[in-house]
C-alpha positions in Angstrom: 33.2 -31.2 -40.0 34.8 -27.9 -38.3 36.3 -30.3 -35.7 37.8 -32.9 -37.9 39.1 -29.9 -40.3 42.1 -30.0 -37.0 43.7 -32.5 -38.4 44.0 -31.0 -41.9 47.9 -31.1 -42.7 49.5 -27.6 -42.2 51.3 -25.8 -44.7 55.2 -24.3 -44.1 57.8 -25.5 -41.5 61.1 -26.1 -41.4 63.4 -27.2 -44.8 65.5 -30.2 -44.3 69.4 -30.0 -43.7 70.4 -33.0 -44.6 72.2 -31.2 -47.6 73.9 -27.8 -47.4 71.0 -25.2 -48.4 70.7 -22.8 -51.0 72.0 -19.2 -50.1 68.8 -17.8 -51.3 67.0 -20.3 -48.6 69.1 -19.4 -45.4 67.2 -17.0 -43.1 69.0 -14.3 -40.9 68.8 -17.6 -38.1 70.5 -19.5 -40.5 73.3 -16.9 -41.1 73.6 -15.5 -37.3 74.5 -19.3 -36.5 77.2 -19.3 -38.6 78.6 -16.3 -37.3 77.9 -17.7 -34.0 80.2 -20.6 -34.3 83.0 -18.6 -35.3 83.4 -16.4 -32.7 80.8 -13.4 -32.9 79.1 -13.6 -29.3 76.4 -10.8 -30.3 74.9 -13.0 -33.5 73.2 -15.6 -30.1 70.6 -12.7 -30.1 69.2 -13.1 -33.6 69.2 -17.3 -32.9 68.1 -16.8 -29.7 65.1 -14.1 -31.0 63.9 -16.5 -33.8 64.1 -20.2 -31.9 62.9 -19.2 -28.6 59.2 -19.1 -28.9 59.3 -22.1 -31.3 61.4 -24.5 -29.1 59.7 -23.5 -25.9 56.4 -24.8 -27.3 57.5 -27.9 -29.1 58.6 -28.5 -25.1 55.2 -27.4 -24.3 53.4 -29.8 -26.3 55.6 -32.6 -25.7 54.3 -32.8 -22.2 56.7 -30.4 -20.2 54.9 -27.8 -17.7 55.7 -24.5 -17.5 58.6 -24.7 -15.4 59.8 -27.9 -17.0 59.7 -26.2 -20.6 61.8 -23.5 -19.3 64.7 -25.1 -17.9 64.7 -27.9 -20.4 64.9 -24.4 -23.2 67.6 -23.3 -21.3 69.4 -26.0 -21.3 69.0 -26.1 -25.0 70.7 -22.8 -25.5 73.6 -24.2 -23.5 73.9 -27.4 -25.1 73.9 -25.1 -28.7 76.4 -22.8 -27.1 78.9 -25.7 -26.2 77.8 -27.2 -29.2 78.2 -24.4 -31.2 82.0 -25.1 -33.0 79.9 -28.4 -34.5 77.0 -26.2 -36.7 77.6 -26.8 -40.0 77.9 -24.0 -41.9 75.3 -23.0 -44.9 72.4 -25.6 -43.3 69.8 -24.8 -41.4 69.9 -24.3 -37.8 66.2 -25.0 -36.6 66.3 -28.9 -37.5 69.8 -28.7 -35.6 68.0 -27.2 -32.9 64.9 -29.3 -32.3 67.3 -32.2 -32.3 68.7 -30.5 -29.6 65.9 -29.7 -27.7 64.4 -33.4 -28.4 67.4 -34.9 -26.7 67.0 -32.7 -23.5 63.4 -33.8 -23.1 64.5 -37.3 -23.4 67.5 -36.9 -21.0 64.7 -35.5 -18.9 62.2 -38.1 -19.2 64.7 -40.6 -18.2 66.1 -39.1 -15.3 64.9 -40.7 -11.9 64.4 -37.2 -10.5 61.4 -36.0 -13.2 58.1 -35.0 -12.3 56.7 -34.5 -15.7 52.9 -35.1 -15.6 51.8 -36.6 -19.1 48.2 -34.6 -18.2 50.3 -31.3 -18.4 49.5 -30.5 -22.3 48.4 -27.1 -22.6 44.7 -26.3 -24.1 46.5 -23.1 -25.0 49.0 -25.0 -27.3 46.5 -26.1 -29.5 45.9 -24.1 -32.1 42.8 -24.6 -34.1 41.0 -23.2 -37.5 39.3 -20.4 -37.2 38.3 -17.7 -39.0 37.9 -13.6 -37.7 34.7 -14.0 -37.9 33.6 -17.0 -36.2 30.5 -17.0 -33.8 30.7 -17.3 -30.2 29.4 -20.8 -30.9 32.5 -21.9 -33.1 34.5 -20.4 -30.3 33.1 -22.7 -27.7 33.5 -25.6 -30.0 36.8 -24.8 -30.5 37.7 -24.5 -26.8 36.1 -27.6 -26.5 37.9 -29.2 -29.3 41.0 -28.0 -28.0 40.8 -29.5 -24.7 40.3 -33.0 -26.4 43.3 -32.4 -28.3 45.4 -31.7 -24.7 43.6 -34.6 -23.6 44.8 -37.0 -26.3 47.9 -35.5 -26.7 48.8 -36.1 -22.8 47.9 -40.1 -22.8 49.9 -40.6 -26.3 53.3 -42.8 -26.0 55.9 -39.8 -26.1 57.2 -41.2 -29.5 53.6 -41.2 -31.1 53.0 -37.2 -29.8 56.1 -36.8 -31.3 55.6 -37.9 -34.3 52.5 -35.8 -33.9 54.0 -32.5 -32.9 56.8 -32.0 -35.5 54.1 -33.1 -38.2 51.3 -31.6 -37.6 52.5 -28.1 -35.0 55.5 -27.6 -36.9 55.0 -28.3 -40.0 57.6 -30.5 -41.0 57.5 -33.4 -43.5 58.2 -37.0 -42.8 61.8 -36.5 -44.0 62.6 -33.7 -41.8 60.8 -35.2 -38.3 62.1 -38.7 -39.4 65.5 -37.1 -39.4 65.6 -34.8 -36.2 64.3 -37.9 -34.1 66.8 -40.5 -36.0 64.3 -43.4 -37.1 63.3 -44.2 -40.5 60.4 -42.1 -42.5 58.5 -45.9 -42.5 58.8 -45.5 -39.1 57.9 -41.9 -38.0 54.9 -42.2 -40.5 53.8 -45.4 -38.5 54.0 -43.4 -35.3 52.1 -40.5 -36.5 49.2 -42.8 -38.1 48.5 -43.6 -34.2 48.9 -40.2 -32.8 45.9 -38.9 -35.8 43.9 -42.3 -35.6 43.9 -41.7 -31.4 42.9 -38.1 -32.3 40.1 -38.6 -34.6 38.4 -41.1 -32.8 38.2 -38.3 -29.9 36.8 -35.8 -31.9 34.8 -37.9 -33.7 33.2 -38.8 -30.8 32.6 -35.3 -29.7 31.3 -34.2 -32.7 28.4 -36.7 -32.8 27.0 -35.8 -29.3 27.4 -31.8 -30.8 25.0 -33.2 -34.0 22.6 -34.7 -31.9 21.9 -31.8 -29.7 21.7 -29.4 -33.0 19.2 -32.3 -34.2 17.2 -31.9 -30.8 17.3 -27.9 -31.3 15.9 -27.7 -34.9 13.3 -30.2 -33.9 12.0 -28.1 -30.8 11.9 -25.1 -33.0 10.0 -27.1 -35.8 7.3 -28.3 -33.1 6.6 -24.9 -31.2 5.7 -23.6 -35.2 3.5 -26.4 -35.5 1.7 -25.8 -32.0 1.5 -22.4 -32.9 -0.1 -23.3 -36.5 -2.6 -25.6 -34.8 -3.6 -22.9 -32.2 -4.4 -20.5 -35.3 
């Protein structure tokens, strides 16, 4: 069951902005934004510090490549920057964000000039459970686990690993992700039923191969005690 325990619902991510948030709930992000849009240049570097890392691999594991992900983050930044005047003061600016950066992958993906492979998931994107102390055979399982994962994740529909991403990677709820991608929370729950019934079948599948051979180890063991008993 350590393979299935991937698809466990995470804790955390982002609050919603569809109302203006509490003071108390506003991160320094939150706050630099503001200051951003009116005028104070140096506050990018606290946005840019915070959303980097956490747009470039919602890119990542949306299909992009390496080189992909980074022009598609930079034009992110620049679409914020142009945009900025627009950021609503005292909500949130990562959901404003990942809207941002969803619409540049789709401008992408629609563009007659892309050369996105849908086989360019990243192994190293998926993060999986494990514990300090894991054995070196729970680290090959997950390895293996987590090239399944990349697997899956590259032949989903965009709009199901989408679903899949924002839900499960970053932690959102329904009413967050169904926000940021602008369909209904019917709908984004419908996509995201596919993306985890398409990913539990694969690992279900690679889990009962993993049983069998454990099954086919303990009974060698248990026959080379019995030969040894009957040679005594």
């Amino acid at each position: 069951m350590f393979i299935l325990a991937f698809l466990a619902p995470r804790a955390g991510g982002v609050v919603a902005a569809a109302e203006p948030a509490a003071e108390g709930t506003l991160g320094a992000a939150d706050r630099a934004m503001a200051r951003y849009a009116d005028g104070e240049e140096s506050a990018f570097h606290t946005v840019f510090a915070e959303l980097e890392p956490r747009l470039r691999l919602f890119l990542q594991r949306m299909g992009c490549a390496g080189d992909v992900a980074e022009d598609l983050l930079q034009e992110t930044f620049l679409r914020m920057h142009n945009a900025r005047g627009s950021f609503a003061r005292g909500k949130l600016v990562a959901p404003w964000a990942y809207s941002i950066a969803r619409n540049c992958f789709i401008s992408h993906t629609r563009s007659a000039r892309t050369r996105m492979s849908r086989a360019s998931v990243d192994a190293d994107g998926v993060e999986l459970p494990l514990s300090s102390g894991s054995s070196v055979e729970e680290e090959s399982m997950a390895r293996q686990t987590a090239q399944v994962v990349s697997q899956v994740l590259a032949a989903l529909t965009p709009a199901r690993r989408e679903a899949f991403v924002l839900l499960r990677y970053e932690g959102m709820s329904v009413a967050e992700a169904a926000q940021i991608v602008g369909i209904s929370e019917g709908a984004l729950k419908i996509r995201a039923f596919h993306a985890y019934e398409a990913l539990r079948a694969a690992l279900a599948r690679m889990e009962t191969p993993l049983e069998r051979q454990g099954d086919k180890s303990a009974e060698g063991v248990g026959a080379g005690g019995n030969q040894r008993v009957a040679q005594t």
